[in-house]
C-alpha positions in Angstrom: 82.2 99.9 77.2 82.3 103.5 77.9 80.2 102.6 81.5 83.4 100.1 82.2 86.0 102.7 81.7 84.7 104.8 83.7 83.9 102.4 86.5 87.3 101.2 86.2 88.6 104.8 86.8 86.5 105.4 89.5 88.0 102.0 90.9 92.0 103.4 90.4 91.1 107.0 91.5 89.7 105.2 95.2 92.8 103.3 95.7 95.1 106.0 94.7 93.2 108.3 97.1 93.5 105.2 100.3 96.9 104.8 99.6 96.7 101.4 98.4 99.0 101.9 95.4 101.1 104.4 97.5 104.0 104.1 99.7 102.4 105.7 102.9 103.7 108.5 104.4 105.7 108.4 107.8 107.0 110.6 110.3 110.6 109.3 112.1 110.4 109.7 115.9 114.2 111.3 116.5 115.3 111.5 120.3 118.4 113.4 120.6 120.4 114.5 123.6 120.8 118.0 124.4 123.7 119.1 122.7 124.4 116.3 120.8 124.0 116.4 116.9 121.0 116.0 114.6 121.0 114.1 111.4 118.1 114.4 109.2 118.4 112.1 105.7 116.1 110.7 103.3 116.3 108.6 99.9 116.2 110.0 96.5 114.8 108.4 93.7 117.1 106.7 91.3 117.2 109.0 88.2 116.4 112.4 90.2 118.2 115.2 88.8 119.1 117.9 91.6 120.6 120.4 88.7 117.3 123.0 89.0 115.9 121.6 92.2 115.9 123.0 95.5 116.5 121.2 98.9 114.4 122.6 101.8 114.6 121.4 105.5 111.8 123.4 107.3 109.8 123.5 110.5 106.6 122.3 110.3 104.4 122.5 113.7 104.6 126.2 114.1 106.5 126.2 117.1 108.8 129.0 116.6 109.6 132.6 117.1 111.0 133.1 114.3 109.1 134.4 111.2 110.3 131.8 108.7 110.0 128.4 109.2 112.7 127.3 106.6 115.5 126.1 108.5 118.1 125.8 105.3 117.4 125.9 101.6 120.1 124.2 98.8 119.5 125.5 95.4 121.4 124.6 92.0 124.2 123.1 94.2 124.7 126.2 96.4 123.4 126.9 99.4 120.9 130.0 99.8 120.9 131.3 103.6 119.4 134.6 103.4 116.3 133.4 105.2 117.9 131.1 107.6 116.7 132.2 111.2 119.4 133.4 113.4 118.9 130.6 115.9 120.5 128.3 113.0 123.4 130.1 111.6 126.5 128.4 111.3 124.7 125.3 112.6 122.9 123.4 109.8 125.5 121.0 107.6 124.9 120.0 104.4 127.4 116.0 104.2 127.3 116.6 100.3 129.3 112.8 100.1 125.6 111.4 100.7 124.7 112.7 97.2 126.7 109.6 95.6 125.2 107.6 97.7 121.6 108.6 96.7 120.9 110.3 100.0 120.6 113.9 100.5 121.4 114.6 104.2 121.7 117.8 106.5 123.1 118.0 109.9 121.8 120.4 113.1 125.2 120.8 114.8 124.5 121.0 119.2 121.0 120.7 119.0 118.2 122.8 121.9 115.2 122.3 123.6 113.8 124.2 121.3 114.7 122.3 118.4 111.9 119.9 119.4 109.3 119.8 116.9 108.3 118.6 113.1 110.5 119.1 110.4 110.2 118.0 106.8 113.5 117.4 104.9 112.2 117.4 101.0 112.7 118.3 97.7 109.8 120.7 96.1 107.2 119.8 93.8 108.5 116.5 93.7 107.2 113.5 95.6 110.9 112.9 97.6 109.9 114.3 101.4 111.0 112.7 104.7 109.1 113.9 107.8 110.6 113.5 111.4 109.7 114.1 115.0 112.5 115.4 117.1 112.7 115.3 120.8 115.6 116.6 122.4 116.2 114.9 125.7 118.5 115.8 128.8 121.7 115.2 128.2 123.2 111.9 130.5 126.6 111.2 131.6 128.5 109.2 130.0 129.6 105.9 131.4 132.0 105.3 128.1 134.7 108.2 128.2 135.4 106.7 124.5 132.1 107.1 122.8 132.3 109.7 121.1 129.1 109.5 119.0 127.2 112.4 119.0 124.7 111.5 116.0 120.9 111.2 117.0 119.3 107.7 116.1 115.9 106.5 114.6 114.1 105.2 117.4 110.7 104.5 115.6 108.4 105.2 112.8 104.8 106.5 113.2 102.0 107.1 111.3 101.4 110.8 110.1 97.5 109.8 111.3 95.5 108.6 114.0 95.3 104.6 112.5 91.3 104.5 113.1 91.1 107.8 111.7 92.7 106.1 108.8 90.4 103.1 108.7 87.4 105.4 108.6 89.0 107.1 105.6 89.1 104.2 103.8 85.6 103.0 104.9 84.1 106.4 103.6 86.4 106.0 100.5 84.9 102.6 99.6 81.0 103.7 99.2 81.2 104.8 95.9 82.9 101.4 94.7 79.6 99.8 96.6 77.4 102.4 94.8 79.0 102.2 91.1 78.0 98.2 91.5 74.7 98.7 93.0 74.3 101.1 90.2 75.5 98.6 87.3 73.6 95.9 89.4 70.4 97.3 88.6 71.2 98.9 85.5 71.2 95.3 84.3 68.0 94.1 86.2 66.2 96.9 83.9 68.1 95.8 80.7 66.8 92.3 81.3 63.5 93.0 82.4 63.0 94.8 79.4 64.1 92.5 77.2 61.8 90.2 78.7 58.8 92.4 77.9 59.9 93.7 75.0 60.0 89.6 74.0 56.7 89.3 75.5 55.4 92.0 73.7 56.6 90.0 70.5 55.6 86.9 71.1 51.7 88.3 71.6 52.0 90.8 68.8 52.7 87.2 66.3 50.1 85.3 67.8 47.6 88.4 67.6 48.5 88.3 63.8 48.2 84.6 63.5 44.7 84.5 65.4 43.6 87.9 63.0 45.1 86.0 59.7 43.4 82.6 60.8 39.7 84.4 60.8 40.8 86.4 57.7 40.6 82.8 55.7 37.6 81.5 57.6 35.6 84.6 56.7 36.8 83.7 53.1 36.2 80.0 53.0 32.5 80.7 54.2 30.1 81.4 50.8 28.3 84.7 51.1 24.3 84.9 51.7 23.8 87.0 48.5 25.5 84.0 46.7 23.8 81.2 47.4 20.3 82.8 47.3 21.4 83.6 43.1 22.0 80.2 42.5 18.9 79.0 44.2 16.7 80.7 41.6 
């Protein structure tokens, strides 16, 4: 029993660790027109409580000049911009309405060129984290003088890794399932082989008796020498 528990564990902790029993990861690929605006906004779990948690949107592929990479930090309903890097005052947005809708969303008003890059929008130890690649893109002349939309779009999803990188991952992740079963595998090829022989052993340790019991009572039912020579005289 004990040998099944842990096997099964082994089993869960495998599948945890591929991703099978997890929503995987993804990074949103953002195209954005110079100057236009930026809108980064992911889910929250039903049930999260934001009372003591933080929100934190921050750079991060370490392209920047700036010493932080936190780009702006929400706590306890407030916002904390201490840290905020110069190149993002008075142009990151909190839209606070989201909140009722179970979204937390935040806003880069007239977006760069050098607002390309990897940011992760995400609330601290807990597992509620969006991840987006932004590219901001020449700005192009408008054929509609009446569009005024100046929000960036989801263009497409990507994997955070390389998909064969991936696949190897789960390869390498497998051989210990393969070696748990080869190990249980043989573990009862020795169980049964020895309770063959110990059987074995048995059955020849009876009939060893038998044979030793069956010349006890000849050796009895034979008269001795000494005996028969008395009665002769």
């Amino acid at each position: 029993m004990g040998k099944q528990t842990v096997f099964l564990a082994l089993i869960s902790f495998v599948l945890f660790h591929t991703g099978k029993f997890q929503t995987p990861k993804s990074t949103r690929l953002i195209e954005v027109p110079d100057s236009d605006n930026l809108t980064f906004q992911c889910e929250i779990p039903p049930g999260t409580n934001l009372k003591d948690r933080s929100l934190v949107l921050k750079r991060v592929d370490g392209n920047t000049s700036y010493t932080t990479r936190v780009i702006y930090t929400r706590r306890n309903g407030k916002e904390d911009l201490g840290s905020q890097p110069e190149q993002y005052r008075n142009r990151v947005i909190f839209i606070s309405e989201d909140l009722r809708r179970g979204f937390m969303t935040v806003q880069i008003r007239s977006v760069q060129q050098s607002d390309s890059g990897k940011f992760k929008w995400f609330i601290p130890k807990t597992h509620t984290a969006c991840f987006f690649d932004v590219v901001v893109t020449e700005k192009q002349n408008r054929t509609n003088e009446n569009d005024t939309s100046t929000t960036a779009t989801l263009t497409e999803e990507m994997p955070d890794t390389d998909p064969a990188t991936e696949n190897r991952r789960h390869h390498y992740a497998l051989i210990p399932i393969f070696a748990v079963f080869l190990m249980l595998f043989k573990n009862r090829i020795c169980k049964t082989c020895q309770r063959k022989t110990e059987k074995t052993d048995s059955e020849l340790e009876t009939q060893g008796n038998k044979a030793k019991e069956g010349d006890e009572e000849e050796q009895l039912k034979k008269p001795s020498a000494g005996g028969t020579d008395g009665l002769k005289g």
